[in-house]
N, C-alpha and C positions, 0 to 999 in steps of 0.2 A: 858444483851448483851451476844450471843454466844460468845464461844470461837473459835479460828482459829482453822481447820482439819487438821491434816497430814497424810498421806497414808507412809507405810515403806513396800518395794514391797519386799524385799527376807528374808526369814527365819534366815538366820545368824545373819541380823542384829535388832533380837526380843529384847537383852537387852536396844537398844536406848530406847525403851518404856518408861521404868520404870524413862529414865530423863527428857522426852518428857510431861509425863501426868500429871504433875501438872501446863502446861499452855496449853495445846491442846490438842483437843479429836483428841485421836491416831487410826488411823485403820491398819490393818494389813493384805494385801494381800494373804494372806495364807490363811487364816481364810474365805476367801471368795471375790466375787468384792462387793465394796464396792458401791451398785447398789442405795439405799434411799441416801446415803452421796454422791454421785458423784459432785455433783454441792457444796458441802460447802467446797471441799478439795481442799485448797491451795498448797499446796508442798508435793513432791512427795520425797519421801526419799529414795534412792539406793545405792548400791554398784557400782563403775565406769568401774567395770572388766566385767562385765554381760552386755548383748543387752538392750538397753532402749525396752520396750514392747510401738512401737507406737499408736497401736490401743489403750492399754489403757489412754495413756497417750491422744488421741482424746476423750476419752471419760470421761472425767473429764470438764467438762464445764468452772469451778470455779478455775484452775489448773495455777499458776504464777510462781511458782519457780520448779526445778527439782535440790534437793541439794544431790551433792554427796559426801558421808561421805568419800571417799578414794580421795587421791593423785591422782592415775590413773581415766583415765576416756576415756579411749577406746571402751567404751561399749554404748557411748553418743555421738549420730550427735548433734553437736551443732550449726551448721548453721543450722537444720530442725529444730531444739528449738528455735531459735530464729528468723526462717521466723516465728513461728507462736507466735510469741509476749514471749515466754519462759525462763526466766534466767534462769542461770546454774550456780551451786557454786562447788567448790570442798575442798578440805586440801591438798592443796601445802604445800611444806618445811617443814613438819611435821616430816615424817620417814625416808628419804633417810641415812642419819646416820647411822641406825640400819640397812637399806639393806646392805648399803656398809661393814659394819658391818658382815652381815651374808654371804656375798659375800665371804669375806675374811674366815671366819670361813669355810667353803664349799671347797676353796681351803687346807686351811690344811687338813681338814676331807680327803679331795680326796690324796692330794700326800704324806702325814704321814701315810696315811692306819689307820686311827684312830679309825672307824666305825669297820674293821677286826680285831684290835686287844683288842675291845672290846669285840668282839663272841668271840676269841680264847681264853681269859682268864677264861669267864666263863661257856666255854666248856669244861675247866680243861687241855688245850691243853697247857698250860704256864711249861715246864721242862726248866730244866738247860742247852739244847741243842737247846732249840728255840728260833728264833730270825725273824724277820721282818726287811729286810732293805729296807727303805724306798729313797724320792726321795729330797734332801736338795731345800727348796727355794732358797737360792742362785743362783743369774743370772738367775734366771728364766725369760722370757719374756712373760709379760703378758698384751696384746693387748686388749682393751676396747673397745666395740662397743656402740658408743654413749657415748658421755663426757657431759654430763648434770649433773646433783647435785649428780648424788650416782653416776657417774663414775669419777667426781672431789674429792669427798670423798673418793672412792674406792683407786684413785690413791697414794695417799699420806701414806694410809695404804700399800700398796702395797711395796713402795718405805722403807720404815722402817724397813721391813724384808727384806732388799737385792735385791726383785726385780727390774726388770728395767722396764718400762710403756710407752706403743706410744697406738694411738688411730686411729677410722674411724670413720667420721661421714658423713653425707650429703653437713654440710656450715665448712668451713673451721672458727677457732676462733683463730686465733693469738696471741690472749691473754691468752692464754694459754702456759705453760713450758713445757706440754710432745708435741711431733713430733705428728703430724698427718699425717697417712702413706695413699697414693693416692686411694687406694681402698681395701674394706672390703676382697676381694681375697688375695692380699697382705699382710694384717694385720695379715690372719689365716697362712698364710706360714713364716711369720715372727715369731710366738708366740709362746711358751711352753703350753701357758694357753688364753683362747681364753673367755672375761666376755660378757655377751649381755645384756646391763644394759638401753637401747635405749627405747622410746616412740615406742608403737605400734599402727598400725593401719590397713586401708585396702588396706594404699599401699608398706607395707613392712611385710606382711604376709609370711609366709615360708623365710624371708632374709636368715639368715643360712641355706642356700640348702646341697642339696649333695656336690657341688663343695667345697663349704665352708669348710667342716666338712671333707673331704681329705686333703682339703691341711694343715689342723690344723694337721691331721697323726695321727700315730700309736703310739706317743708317748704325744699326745697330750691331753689334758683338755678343755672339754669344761663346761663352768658355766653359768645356765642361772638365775637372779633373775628379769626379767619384763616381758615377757609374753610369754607361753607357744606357742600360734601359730608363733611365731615370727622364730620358729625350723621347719626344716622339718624333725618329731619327727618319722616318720619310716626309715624313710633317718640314720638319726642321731641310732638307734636303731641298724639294720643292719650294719651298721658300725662297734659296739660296741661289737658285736657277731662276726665280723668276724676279727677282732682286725684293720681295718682300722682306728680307733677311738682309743685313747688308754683309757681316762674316761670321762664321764661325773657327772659334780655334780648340781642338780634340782630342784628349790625351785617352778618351775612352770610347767604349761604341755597344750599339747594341751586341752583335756578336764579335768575340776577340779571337782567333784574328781577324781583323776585320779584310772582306775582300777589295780586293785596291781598284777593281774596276765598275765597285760602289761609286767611288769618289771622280773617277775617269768623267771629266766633265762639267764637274762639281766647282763655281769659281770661290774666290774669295774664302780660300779656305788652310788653316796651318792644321797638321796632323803630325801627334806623334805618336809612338805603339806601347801604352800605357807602362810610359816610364817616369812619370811624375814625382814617383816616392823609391824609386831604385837609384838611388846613389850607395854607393860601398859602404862606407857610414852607418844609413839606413838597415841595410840587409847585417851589418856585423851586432846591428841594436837587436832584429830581428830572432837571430842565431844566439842571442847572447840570452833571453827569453826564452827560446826554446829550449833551449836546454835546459836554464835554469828549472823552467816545467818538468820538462820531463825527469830531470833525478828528482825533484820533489815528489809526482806523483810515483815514481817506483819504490820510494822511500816511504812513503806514506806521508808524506809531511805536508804540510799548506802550499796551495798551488802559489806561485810567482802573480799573474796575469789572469784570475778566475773572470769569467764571464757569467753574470748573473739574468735575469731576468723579475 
């Protein structure tokens, strides 16, 4: 008896391989389309941040599940997945921890000046007359946009070092103990530190406009760790240059990777290559869900991680 196929469509995620091939012959979108196996490939394996490729995913005859190894899954029409008969899995409640985590980390990075007095010391710029003063957390007000799992974790972190915490979202949740302030305008003219921690998609693309990113000001922070287009990142840029903006700190971008000579120039700014929710932990939570999916759906039994609509 064959074994089940899987198709793993983006480069990054080549090490699943090595956990995948001792129950399913693995193919590897890179490597070529998988044109003789098209018909034997049950699940389609991707990352949630990337465009599902339609055509291909038509062209797979044999094609039942589309399991996405990430939390996110922006990059996936799943009502088109499931007009055409398609499950969809993903790894929910996996990382948000570690984003909120890095979230936090990003804010000190940014208002300790942590990242600059790393270069000055081993620039050899450290004498007994230099000093860096920075900016105390304390009463800082730090405005959350979107209070979902890492902006419920963010918050409490927040609150620990002195911070204070209100939020914006779309539905109001009551059940919730920070204020929810009437609109994301509002939020950013309210805040010290402005986190965009919110679900993206195609209808909150550019949120954080120009407007946004003034009224957060000249002394402001902004943090973004869920998705790059969710900024309107030349908006946000010119700002930062002309000190309308006072920092940003960026663990995502409009395009990934992002080019470094974007930023060439760019001051008051912490960058890192969207690794917010990639701790070892995270990715074994990750792996531990996919697989669970996938013997499920080759088994016929209830997905692990179903995504509905």
């Amino acid at each position: 008896m064959s074994r089940p196929a899987v198709l793993i469509a983006q480069s990054h995620l080549h090490p699943l391989g090595g956990f995948l091939e001792g129950s399913y012959d693995v193919y590897r979108l890179w490597e070529g389309p998988p044109s003789e196996a098209a018909s034997q490939i049950g699940a389609l394996i991707v990352d949630g941040a990337y465009p599902l490729d339609k055509g291909l995913v038509e062209s797979l005859s044999g094609l039942g599940l589309i399991a996405c190894f990430t939390a996110g899954h922006d990059g996936i029409d799943v009502e088109w997945c499931q007009a055409r008969g398609l499950a969809v899995t993903h790894a929910p409640a996996v990382n948000h921890e570690d984003v909120a985590d890095h979230a936090l980390g990003l804010i000190l990075a940014a208002r300790r000046e942590i990242p600059r007095g790393d270069r000055e010391l081993r620039a050899g710029h450290w004498t007994p007359d230099f000093r860096i003063l920075t900016q105390s957390l304390r009463n800082q007000r730090v405005g959350i946009v979107g209070m979902g799992s890492i902006g419920q974790a963010l918050a409490p972190r927040c609150e620990a070092l002195r911070m204070t915490v209100s939020w914006w979202g779309p539905r109001p949740k009551p059940e919730l103990q920070w204020p929810r302030v009437d609109s994301l305008l509002d939020l950013a003219k309210d805040s010290d530190i402005l986190v965009v921690a919110c679900k993206a998609d195609d209808s909150n693309r550019g949120l954080i406009s120009q407007a946004v990113i003034e009224a957060l000001g000249p002394q402001g922070l902004l943090v973004n760790v869920a998705r790059g287009q969710l900024i309107d990142e030349a908006a946000m840029i010119a700002a930062l240059q002309s000190g309308r903006l006072g920092q940003a700190a960026l663990d995502v971008f409009e395009v990934e990777p992002t080019d470094p000579e974007r930023w060439a120039g760019v001051p008051n700014t912490v960058l890192t290559p969207h690794t917010a929710g990639a701790t070892r932990e995270a990715v074994q939570g990750m792996l531990a869900l996919l697989l669970g999916n996938l013997t499920a759906h080759f088994s016929g039994e209830p997905l692990k991680t179903p995504l509905t609509v």
